[in-house]
C-alpha positions in Angstrom: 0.0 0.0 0.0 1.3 3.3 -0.8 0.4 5.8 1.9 -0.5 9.6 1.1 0.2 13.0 3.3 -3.3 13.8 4.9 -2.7 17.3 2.7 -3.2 15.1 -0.7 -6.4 14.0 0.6 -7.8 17.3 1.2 -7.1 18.0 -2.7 -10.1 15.6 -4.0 -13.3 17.0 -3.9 -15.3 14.0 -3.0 -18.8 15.3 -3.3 -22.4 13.4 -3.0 -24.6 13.4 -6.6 -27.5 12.9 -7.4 -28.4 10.7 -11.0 -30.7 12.7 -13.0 -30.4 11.0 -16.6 -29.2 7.6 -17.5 -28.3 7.0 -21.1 -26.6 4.1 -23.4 -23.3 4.2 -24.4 -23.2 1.3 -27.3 -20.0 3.5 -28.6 -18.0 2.5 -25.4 -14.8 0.3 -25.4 -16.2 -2.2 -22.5 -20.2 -1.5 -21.4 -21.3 1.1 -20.0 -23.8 4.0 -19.4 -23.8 7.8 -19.6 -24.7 9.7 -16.5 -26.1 13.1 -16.0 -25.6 13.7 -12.1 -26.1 16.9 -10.4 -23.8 18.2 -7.9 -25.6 20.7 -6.4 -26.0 24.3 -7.3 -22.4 25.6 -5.9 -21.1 22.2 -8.8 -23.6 22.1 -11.4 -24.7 19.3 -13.4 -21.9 16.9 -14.8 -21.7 13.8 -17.2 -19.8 10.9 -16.2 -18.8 8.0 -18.3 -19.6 4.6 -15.7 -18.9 1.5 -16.2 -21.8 -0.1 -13.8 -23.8 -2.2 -16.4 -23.7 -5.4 -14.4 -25.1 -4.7 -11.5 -27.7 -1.7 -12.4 -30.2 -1.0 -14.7 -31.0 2.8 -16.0 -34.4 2.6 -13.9 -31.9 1.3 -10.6 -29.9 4.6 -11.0 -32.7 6.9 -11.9 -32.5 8.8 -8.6 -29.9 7.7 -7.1 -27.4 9.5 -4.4 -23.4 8.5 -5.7 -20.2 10.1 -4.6 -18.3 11.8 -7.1 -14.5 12.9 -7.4 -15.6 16.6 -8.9 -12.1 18.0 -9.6 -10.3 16.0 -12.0 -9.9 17.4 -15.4 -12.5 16.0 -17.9 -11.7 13.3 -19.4 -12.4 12.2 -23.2 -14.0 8.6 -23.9 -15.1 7.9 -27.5 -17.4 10.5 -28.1 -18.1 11.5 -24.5 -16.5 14.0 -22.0 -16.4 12.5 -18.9 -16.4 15.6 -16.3 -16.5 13.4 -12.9 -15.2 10.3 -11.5 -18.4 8.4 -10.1 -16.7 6.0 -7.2 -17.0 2.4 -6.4 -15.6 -0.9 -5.6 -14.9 -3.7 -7.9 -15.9 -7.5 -7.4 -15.5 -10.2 -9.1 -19.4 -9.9 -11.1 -19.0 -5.9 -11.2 -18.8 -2.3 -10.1 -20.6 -1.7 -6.5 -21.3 2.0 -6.4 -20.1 4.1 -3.2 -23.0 5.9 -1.8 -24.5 7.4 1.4 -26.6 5.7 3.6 -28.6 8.4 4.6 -30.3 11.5 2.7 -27.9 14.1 2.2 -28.2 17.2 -0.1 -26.0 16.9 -3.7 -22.9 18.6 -3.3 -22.4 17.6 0.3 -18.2 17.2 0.8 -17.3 14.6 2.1 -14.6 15.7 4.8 
């Protein structure tokens, strides 16, 4: 494991979302859907690029409260730019998504 300075953490703006639009992406390398996920009004509204086929359908994520890494630089994939990192953990069948267990506003920081 390689450890960071507690200052490198403080750099990622880790920031709860909230999935407004869920779209195909047939164009994409390995599966996966298009997100529209608001941030809150301070953030705006970003796309992400997700590759969370497996385990959820469009109607699963419809609605659904993510976290998102909100400062990395966009990121172009096929004919997509991918403005957020939504996070998760792998297993063996898929991609588990991060989220909070409780209701929380979009844009909430995690800190």
């Amino acid at each position: 494991m390689n450890y960071i300075e507690w200052e490198d953490f403080e750099k990622l703006e880790l920031r709860v979302g909230k999935i407004l639009k869920v779209y195909d992406f047939p164009k994409a390398k390995k599966p996966a859907y298009i997100l529209e996920v608001d941030f809150g009004s301070k953030i705006g509204i970003k796309k992400s690029s997700a590759q969370i086929t497996d385990l959820y359908s469009k109607d699963d994520l419809t609605g659904k409260l993510v976290i998102g890494v909100t400062n990395f630089p966009a990121k172009q994939i096929g004919p997509v730019k991918s403005e957020c990192l939504i996070t998760g953990f792998y297993r063996d069948d898929g991609v588990v998504l991060a989220v909070p267990d409780k209701e929380i506003a979009p844009g909430s920081k995690l800190g």
